[in-house]
TIRO-2110 file (N, C-alpha, C; in Angstrom, 1 decimal):
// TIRO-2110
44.2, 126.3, 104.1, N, 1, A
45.1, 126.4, 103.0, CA, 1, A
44.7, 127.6, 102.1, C, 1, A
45.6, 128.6, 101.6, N, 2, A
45.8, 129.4, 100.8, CA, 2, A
45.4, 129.1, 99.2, C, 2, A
44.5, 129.5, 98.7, N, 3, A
44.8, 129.7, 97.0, CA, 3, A
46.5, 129.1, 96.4, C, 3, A
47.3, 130.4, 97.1, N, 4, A
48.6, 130.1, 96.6, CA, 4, A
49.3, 128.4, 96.7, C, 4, A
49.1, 127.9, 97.8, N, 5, A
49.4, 126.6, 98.6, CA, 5, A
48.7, 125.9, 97.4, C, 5, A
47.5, 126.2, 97.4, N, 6, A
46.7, 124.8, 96.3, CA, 6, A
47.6, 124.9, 95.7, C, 6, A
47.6, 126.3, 94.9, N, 7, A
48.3, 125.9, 92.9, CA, 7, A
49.3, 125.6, 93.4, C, 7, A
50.7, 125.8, 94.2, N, 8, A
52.0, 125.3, 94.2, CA, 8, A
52.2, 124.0, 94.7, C, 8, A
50.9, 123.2, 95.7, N, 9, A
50.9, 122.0, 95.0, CA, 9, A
50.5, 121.3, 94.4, C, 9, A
49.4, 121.7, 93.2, N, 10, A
49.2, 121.3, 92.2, CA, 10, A
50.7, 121.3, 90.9, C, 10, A
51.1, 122.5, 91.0, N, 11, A
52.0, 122.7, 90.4, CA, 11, A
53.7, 121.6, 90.6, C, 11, A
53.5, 121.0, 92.0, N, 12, A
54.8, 120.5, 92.4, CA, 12, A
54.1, 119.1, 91.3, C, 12, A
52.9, 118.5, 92.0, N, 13, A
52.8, 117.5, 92.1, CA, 13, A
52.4, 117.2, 90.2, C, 13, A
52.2, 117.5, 89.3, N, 14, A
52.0, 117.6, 88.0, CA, 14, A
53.6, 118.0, 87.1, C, 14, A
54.5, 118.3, 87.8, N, 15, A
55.8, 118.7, 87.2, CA, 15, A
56.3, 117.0, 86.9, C, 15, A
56.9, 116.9, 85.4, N, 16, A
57.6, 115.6, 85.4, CA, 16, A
58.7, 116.1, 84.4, C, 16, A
59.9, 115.5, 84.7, N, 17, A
61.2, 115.9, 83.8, CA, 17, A
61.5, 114.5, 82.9, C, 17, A
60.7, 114.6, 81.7, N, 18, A
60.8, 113.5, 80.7, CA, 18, A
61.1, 114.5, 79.4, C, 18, A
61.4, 114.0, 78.6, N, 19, A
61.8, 114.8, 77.2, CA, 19, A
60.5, 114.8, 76.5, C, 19, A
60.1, 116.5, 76.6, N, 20, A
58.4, 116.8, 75.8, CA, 20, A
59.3, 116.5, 74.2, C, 20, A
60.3, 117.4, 73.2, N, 21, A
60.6, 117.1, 72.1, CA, 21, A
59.9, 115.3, 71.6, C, 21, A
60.6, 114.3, 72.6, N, 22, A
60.2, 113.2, 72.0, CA, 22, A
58.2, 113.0, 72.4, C, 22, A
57.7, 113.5, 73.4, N, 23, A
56.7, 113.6, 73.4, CA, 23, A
55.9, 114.0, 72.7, C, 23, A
56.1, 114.9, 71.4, N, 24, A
55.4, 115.5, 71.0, CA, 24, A
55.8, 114.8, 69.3, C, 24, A
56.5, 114.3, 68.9, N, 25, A
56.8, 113.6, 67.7, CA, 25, A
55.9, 112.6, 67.0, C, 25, A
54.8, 112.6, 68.0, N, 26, A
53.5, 111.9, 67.1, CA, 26, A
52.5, 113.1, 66.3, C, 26, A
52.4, 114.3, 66.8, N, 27, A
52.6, 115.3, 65.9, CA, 27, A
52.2, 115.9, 64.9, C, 27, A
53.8, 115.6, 64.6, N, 28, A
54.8, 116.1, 63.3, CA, 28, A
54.5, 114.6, 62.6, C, 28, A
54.2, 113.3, 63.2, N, 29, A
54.3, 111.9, 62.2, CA, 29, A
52.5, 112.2, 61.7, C, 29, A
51.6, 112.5, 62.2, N, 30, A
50.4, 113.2, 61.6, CA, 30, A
50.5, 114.3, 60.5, C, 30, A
51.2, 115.3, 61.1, N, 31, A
51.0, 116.2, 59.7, CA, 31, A
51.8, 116.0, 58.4, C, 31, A
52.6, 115.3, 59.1, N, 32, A
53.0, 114.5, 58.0, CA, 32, A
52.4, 113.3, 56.9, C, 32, A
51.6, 112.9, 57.6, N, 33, A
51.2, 111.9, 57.2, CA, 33, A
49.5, 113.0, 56.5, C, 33, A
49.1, 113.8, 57.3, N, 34, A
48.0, 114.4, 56.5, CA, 34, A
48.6, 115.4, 55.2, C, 34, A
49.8, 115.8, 55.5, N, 35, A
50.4, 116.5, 54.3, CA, 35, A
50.5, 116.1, 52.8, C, 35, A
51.0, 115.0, 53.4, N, 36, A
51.1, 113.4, 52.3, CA, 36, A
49.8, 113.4, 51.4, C, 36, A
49.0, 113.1, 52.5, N, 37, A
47.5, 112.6, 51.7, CA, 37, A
46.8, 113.6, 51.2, C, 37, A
47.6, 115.1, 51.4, N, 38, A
47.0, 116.0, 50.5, CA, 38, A
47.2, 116.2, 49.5, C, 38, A
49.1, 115.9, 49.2, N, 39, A
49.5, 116.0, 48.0, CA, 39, A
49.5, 115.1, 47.2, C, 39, A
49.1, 114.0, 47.8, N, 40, A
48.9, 112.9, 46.6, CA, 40, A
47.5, 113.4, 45.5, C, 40, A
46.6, 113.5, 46.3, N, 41, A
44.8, 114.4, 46.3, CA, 41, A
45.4, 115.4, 45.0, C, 41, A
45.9, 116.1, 45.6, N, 42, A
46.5, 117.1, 44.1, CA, 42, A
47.2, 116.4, 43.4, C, 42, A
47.8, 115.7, 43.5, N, 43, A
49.0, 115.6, 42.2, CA, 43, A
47.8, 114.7, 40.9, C, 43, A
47.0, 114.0, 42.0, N, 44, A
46.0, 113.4, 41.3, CA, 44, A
45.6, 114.3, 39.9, C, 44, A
44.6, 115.4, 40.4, N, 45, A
44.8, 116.2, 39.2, CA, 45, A
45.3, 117.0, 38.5, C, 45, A
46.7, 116.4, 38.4, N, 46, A
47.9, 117.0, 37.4, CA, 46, A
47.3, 116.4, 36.1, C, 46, A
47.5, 116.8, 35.4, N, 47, A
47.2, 116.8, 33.5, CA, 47, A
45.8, 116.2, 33.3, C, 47, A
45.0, 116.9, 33.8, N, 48, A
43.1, 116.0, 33.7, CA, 48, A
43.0, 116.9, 32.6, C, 48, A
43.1, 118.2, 32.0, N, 49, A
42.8, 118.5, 30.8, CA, 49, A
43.8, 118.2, 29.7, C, 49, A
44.6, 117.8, 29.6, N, 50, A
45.0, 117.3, 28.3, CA, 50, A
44.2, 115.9, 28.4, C, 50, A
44.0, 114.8, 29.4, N, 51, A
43.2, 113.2, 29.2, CA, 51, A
42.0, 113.6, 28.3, C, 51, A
41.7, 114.6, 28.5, N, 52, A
40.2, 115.0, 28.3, CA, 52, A
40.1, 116.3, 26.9, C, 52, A
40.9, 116.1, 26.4, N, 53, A
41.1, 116.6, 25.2, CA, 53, A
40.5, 116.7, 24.2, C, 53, A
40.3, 115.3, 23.6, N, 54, A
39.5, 114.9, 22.8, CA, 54, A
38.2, 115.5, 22.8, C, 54, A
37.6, 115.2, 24.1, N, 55, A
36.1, 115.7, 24.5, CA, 55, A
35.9, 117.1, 24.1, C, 55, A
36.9, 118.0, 24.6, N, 56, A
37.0, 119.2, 24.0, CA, 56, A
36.9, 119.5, 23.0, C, 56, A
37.4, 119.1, 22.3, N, 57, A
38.0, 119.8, 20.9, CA, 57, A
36.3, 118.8, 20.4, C, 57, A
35.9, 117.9, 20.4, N, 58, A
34.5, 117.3, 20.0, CA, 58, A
33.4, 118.2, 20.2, C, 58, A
33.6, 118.8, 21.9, N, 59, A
32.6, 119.9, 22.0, CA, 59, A
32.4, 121.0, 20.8, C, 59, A
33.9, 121.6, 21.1, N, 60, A
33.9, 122.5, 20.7, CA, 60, A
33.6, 123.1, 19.2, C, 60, A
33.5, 121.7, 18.7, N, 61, A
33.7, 121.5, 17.1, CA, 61, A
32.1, 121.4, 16.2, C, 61, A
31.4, 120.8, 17.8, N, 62, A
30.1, 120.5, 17.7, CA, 62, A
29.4, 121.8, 18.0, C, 62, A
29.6, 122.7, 18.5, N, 63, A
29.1, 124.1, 19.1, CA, 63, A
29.4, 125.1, 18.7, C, 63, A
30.4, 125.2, 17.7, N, 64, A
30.4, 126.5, 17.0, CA, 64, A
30.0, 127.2, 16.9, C, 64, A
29.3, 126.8, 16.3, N, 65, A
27.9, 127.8, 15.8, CA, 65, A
27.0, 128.7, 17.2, C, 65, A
26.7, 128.6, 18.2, N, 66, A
26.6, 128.3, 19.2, CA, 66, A
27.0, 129.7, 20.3, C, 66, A
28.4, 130.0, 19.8, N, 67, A
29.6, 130.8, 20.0, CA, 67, A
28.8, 132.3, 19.9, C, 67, A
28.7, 133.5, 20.7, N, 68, A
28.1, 134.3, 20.1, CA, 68, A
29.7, 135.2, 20.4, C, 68, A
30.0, 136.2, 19.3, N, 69, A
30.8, 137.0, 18.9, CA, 69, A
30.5, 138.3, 19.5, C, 69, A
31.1, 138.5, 20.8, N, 70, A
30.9, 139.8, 21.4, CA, 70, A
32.5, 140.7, 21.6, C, 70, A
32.7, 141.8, 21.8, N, 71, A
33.5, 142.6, 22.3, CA, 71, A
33.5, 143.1, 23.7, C, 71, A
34.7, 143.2, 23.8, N, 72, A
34.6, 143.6, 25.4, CA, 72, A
35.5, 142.7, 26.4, C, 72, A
35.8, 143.3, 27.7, N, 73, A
36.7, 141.9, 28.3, CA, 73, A
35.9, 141.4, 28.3, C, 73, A
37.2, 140.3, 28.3, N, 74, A
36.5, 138.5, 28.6, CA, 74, A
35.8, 137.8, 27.6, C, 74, A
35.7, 138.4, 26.7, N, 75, A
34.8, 137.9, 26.0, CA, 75, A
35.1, 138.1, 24.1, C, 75, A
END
C-alpha cells in the first residue's frame, strides 16, 4: 500500500454526512453562557463609587490638611 491509499482510506472511512451546524451548537450555548457570567461580574461594579461616598467625602474631609499644593499636570 501507497501513502496515498492509506490517507484515502482513512479519509473514506472517517467521512460522515450528519449536520456539523447542529454539532457544534454546544459552542455557542458556552460562550454564551461564559459571556453571561462576565457581564453579570461587571455589571456587579456599576455604581461602587457613589455606595462608597460617604467614606470619601470622610476621608477627604479628614486629610486636608495632608493635600500638598503643587503645579503642573496632574496635579
Amino acid at each position: 500500500m501507497t501513502i496515498a491509499t492509506i490517507v484515502a482510506l482513512a479519509a473514506e472511512e472517517s467521512e460522515h454526512h450528519g449536520n456539523v451546524a447542529l454539532e457544534t451548537v454546544g459552542f455557542g450555548i458556552i460562550a454564551i453562557a461564559i459571556f453571561a457570567a462576565l457581564a453579570i461580574v461587571t455589571l456587579s461594579y456599576r455604581n461602587v463609587a457613589n455606595r462608597h461616598a460617604h467614606k470619601a467625602e470622610a476621608y477627604a474631609i479628614a486629610h486636608a490638611d495632608d493635600v500638598e499644593h503643587r503645579s503642573g499636570h496632574g496635579h
